[in-house]
C-alpha positions as CSV (number, residue, x, y, z in Angstrom):
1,X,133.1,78.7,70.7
2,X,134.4,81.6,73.2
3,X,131.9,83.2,75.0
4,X,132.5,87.0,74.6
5,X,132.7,88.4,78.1
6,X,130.2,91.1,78.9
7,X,131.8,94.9,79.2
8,X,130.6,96.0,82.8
9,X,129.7,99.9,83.6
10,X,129.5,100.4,87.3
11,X,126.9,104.0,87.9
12,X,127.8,105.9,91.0
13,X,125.6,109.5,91.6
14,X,127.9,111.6,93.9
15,X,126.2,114.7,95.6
16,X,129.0,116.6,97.5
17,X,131.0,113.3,98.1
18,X,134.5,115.2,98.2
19,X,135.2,113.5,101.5
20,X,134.6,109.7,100.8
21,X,135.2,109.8,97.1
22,X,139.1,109.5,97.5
23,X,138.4,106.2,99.6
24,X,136.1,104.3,97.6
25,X,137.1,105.5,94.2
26,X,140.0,102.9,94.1
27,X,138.0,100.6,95.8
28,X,135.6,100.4,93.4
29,X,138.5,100.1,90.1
30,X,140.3,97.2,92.6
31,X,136.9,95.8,92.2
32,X,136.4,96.1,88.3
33,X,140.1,94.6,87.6
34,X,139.2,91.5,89.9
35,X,136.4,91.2,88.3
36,X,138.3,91.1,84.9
37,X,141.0,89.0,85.8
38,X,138.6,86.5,87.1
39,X,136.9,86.3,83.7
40,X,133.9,87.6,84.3
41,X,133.7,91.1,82.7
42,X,135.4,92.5,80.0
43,X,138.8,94.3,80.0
44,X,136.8,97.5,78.4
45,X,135.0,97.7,81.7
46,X,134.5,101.5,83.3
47,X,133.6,103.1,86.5
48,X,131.0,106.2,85.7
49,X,130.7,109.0,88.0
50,X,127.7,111.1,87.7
51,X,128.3,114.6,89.4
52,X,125.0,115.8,90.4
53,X,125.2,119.3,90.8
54,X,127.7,119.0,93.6
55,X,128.8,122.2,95.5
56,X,132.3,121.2,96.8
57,X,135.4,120.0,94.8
58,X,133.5,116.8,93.6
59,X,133.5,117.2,90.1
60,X,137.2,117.8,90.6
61,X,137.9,115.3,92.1
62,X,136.1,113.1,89.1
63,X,138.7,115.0,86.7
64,X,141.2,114.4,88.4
65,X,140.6,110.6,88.9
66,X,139.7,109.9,85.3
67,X,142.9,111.6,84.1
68,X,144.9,109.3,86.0
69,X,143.1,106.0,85.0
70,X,141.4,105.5,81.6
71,X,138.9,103.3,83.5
72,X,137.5,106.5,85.3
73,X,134.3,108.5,83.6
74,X,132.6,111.0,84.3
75,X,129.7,113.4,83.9
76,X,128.2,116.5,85.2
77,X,124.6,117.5,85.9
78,X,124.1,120.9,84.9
79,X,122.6,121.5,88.2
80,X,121.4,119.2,91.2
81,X,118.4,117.3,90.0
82,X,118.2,114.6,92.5
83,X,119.4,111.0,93.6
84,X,116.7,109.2,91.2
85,X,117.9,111.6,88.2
86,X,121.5,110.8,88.3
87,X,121.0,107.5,88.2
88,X,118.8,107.6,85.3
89,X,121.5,109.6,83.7
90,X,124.3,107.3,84.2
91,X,122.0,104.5,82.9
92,X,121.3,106.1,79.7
93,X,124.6,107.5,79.3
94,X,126.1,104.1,80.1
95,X,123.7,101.6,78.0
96,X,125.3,102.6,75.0
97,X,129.0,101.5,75.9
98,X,128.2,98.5,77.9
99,X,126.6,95.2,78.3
100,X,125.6,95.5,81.7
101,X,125.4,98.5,84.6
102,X,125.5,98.1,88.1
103,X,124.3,101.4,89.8
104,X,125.6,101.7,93.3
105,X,126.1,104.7,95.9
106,X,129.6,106.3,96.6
107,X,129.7,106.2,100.4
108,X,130.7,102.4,100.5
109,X,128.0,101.5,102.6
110,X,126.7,98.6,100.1
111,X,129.2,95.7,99.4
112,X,131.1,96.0,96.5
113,X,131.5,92.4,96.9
114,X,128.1,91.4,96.1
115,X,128.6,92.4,92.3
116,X,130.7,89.2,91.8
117,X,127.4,87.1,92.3
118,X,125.8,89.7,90.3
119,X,128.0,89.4,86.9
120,X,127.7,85.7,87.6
121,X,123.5,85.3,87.7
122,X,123.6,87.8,84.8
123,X,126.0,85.2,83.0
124,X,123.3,82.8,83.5
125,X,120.9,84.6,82.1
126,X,119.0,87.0,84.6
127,X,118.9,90.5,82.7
128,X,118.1,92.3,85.9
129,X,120.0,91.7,89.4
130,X,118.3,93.2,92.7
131,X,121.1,93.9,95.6
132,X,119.2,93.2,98.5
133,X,120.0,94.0,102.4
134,X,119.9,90.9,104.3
135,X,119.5,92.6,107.7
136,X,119.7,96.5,108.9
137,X,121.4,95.9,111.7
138,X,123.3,99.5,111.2
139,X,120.3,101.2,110.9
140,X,118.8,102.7,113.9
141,X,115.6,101.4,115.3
142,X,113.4,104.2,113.8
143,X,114.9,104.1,110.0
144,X,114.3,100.2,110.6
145,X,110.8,100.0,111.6
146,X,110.2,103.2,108.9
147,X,112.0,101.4,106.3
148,X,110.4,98.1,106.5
149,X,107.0,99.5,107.0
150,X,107.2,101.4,103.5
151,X,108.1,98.1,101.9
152,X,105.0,96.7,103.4
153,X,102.8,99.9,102.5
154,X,103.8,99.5,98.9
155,X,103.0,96.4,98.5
156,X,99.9,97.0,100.4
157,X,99.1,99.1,97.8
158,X,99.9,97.3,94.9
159,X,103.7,98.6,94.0
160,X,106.1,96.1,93.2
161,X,109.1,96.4,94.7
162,X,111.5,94.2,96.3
163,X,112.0,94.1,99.6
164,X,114.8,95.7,101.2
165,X,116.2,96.8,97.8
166,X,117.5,100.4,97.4
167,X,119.3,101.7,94.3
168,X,122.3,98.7,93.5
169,X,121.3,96.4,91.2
170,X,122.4,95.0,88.0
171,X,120.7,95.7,84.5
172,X,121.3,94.7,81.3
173,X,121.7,97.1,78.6
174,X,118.3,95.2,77.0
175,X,116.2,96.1,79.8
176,X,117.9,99.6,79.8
177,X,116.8,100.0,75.9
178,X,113.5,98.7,77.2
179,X,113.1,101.4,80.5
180,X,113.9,104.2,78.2
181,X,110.3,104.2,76.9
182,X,109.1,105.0,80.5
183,X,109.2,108.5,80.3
184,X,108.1,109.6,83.6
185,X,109.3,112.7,85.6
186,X,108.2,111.8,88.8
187,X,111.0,108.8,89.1
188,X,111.2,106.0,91.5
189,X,113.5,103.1,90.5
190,X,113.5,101.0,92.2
191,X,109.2,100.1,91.5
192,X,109.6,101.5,87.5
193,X,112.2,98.5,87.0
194,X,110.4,95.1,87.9
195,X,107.5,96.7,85.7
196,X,110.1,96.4,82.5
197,X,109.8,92.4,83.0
198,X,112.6,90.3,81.9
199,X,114.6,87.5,84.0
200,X,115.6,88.7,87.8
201,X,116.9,87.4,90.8
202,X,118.4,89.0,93.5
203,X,121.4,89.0,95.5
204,X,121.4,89.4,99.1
205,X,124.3,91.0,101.3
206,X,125.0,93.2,104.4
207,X,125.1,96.7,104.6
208,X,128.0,98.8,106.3
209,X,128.3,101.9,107.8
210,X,129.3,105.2,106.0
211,X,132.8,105.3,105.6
212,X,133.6,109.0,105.5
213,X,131.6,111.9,105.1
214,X,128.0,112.7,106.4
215,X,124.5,111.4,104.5
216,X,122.7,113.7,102.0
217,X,119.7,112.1,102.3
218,X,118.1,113.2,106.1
219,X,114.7,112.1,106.9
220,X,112.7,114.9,104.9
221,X,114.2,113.3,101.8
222,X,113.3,109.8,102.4
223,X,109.7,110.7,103.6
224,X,109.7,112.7,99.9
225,X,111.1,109.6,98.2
226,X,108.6,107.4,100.2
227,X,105.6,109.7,99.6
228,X,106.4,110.2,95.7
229,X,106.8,105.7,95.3
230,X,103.5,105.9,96.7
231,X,101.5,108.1,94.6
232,X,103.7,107.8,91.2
233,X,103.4,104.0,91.3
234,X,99.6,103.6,92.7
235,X,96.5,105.0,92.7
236,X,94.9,103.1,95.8
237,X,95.6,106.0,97.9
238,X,92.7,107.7,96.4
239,X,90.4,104.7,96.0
240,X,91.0,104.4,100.3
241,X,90.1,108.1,100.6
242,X,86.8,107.2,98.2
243,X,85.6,104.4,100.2
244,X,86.6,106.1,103.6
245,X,84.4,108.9,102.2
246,X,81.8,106.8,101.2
247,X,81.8,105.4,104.6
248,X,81.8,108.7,106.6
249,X,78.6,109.6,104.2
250,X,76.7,106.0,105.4
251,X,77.4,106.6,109.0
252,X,76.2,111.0,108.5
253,X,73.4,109.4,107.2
254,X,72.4,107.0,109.5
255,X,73.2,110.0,112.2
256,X,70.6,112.5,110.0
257,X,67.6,109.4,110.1
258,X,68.5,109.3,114.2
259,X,68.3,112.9,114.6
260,X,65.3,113.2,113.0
261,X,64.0,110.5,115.6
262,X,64.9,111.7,118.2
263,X,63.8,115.2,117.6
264,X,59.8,113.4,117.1
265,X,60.4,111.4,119.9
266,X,61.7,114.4,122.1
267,X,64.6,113.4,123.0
268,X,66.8,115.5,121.5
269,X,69.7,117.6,123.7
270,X,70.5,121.0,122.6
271,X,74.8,120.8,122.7
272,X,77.5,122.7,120.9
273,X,80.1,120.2,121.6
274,X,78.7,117.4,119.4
275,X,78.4,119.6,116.8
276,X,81.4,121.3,116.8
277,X,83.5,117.4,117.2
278,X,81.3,116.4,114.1
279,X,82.4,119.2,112.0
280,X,85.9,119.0,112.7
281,X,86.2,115.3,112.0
282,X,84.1,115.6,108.1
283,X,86.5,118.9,107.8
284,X,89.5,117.0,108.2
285,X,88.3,114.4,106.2
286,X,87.7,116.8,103.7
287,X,91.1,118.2,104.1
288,X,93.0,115.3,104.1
289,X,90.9,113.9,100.9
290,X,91.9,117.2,99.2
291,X,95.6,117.1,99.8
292,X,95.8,113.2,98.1
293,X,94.0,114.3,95.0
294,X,96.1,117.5,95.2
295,X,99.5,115.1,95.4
296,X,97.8,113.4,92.3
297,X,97.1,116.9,90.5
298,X,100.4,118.0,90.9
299,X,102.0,115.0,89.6
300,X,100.3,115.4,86.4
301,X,100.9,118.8,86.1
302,X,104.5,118.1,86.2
303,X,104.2,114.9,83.8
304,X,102.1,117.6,81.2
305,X,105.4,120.2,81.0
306,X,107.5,117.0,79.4
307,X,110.8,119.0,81.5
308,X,113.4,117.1,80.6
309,X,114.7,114.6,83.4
310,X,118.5,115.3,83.6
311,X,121.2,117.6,81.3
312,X,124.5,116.4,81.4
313,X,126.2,119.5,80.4
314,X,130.1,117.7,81.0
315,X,131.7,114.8,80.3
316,X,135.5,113.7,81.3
317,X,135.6,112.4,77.7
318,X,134.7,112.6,74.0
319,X,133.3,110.7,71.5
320,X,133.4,111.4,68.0
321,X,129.6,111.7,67.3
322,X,129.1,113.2,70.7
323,X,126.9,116.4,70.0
324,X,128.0,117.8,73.7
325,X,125.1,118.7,76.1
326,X,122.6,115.3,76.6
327,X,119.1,115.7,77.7
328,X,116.9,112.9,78.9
C-alpha cells in the first residue's frame, strides 16, 4: 500500500524584512520542491509568510511573490503583535491545510537544510522536531554566555526547554490541534510546546550569519523574551524570593535577641551607619520581592482581559468558507 506523502507548510514571521526577503524567499521554495521531488513531502506543499505588522514594503513584497508562484502564502497582522504571535498565527492558520509545519525565521540565519532530517524523523513517527544549534560560534561572546545561561536558569527553575532551541522546529498538525487548547497570552514557544507531549527528537545544525538586513530583536527584546519564559512558565521565582525572605527574617531575628544582649550586657555602640546599611538591604529586599510578585500580577491581569492573541486581517488568498478577518 502507498504511503500518502505528508503536505508540508513551512511558517516564516517577517517584521520589516524588505531587505532579505528577496534572497531567501526562493531559497526557501528551492527547498520545498527538493523536498518534493525527493519524495518526502507532498506536491501541495506551501511557503506561509506571516506579515507582522511590518512598516516597509514587506507585505508587498509577500503579494508580489505569491502572485508569481502558487506555492507562496501569505497573511497580515493587523498590526505588529510580536515574534511569539506570528508564529502562533501561521500555526493555526497553517494546521488546517497541512500535515506538518516547520516555523522558521526569514533572515536565513538557520539551515534550511536541516528540514530534510526533519520531514524524515517525522516520517518515522516523531510528531514534534526540535532544530537545535550545535554550536554559537557566530554569536558574540556576550549573546553566548547570555544565551546559554538562560537555558540553564530555566531549567533551574523547572521550564522545559531544549537546549539551544529557538523558534524552528517541526510540528505535526496533531500536536498543533492539541496546543490550540493552551490559551495563554503571555506566549513563549518554545517551553509551551514540550508541555503538549507527544513523540520528539531533535535535529541538530549550525547557525549562519544574517544574510541581509539588520536584526529586529536587540538586546531589550531578548532580556523581555527571557524575563517573560521565566515567569509565564514557573513560579519558583517567587518561592526563591519566599525563602530568601524567610531567611532575611531568621537572621533580623537572631540580630533583635543580640541587640537586646548586648544592650544588658552594656555593650552596645550608639552608630548611624549600621542602621542605615540594615535598612537599605531589608528595603531592597522588600523592593525587589515586590517587583517579582508585581511581574506575576501583571501577567494575570493580562491572562483575565482574554485579548485575543493575533488578527489576521489579510490573506494573499481565498477560501470558500473563509469568513475574512481570523482572530486567535
Amino acid at each position: 500500500m502507498e504511503t500518502k506523502l505528508p503536505v508540508l507548510w513551512i511558517v516564516i514571521p517577517c517584521y520589516n524584512e524588505e531587505a532579505v526577503l528577496p534572497i531567501t524567499a526562493p531559497m526557501f521554495l528551492d527547498k520545498i520542491t527538493q523536498l518534493a521531488r525527493e519524495g518526502l513531502i507532498a506536491q501541495e506543499s506551501r511557503i506561509l509568510f506571516v506579515n507582522d505588522g511590518s512598516k516597509d514594503t514587506t507585505w508587498q513584497i509577500i503579494q508580489s511573490l505569491s502572485g508569481e508562484d502558487p506555492h507562496y502564502l501569505g497573511i497580515s497582522q493587523s498590526r505588529n503583535r510580536g515574534h511569539q504571535n506570528a508564529v502562533l498565527a501561521g500555526l493555526m492558520e497553517a494546521k488546517e491545510h497541512c500535515d506538518i509545519t516547520i516555523s522558521i525565521d526569514c533572515d536565513g540565519q538557520d539551515d534550511i537544510n536541516a528540514m530534510d532530517e526533519m520531514v524524515r524523523q517525522y516520517r518515522e513517527g516523531c510528531e514534534i522536531v526540535y532544530g537545535v544549534r550545535s554550536r554559537r560560534d557566530t554569536d558574540t561572546w556576550f549573546k553566548r554566555v547570555t544565551a546559554e545561561s538562560f537555558y540553564k536558569l530555566m531549567n533551574e527553575m523547572g521550564a522545559e526547554v531544549v537546549y539551544n532551541h529557538a523558534d524552528y522546529r517541526l510540528v505535526s498538525s496533531k500536536v498543533l490541534y492539541a496546543f490550540e487548547n493552551y490559551r495563554e497570552v503571555n506566549l513563549f514557544l518554545r517551553g509551551m510546546f514540550p508541555l503538549v507531549g507527544f513523540k520528539s527528537t531533535s535535529v541538530y545544525y549550525e547557525r549562519h550569519e544574517r544574510i541581509a538586513g539588520q536584526s529586529h530583536y536587540p538586546l531589550s527584546k531578548m532580556l523581555a523574551l527571557a524575563l517573560d519564559g521565566i515567569t509565564s512558565m514557573s513560579t519558583k521565582p517567587i518561592r526563591l524570593i519566599t525563602g530568601f525572605g524567610c531567611l532575611v527574617a531568621v537572621i533580623s531575628f537572631i540580630g533583635v535577641i543580640w541587640s537586646i544582649a548586648a544592650h544588658f550586657m552594656g555593650a552596645a555602640v550608639a552608630g548611624w551607619s549600621s542602621m542605615v546599611c540594615i535598612l537599605c538591604f531589608l528595603g531592597g529586599i522588600q523592593l525587589l520581592g515586590i517587583g517579582v510578585i508585581g511581574e506575576y500580577v501583571g501577567k494575570t491581569y493580562m491572562e483575565t482581559k482574554n485579548r485575543p492573541r493575533y488578527i489576521i486581517s489579510e490573506k494573499t488568498w481565498k477560501d470558500p468558507e473563509d469568513p475574512g478577518i481570523r482572530i486567535g
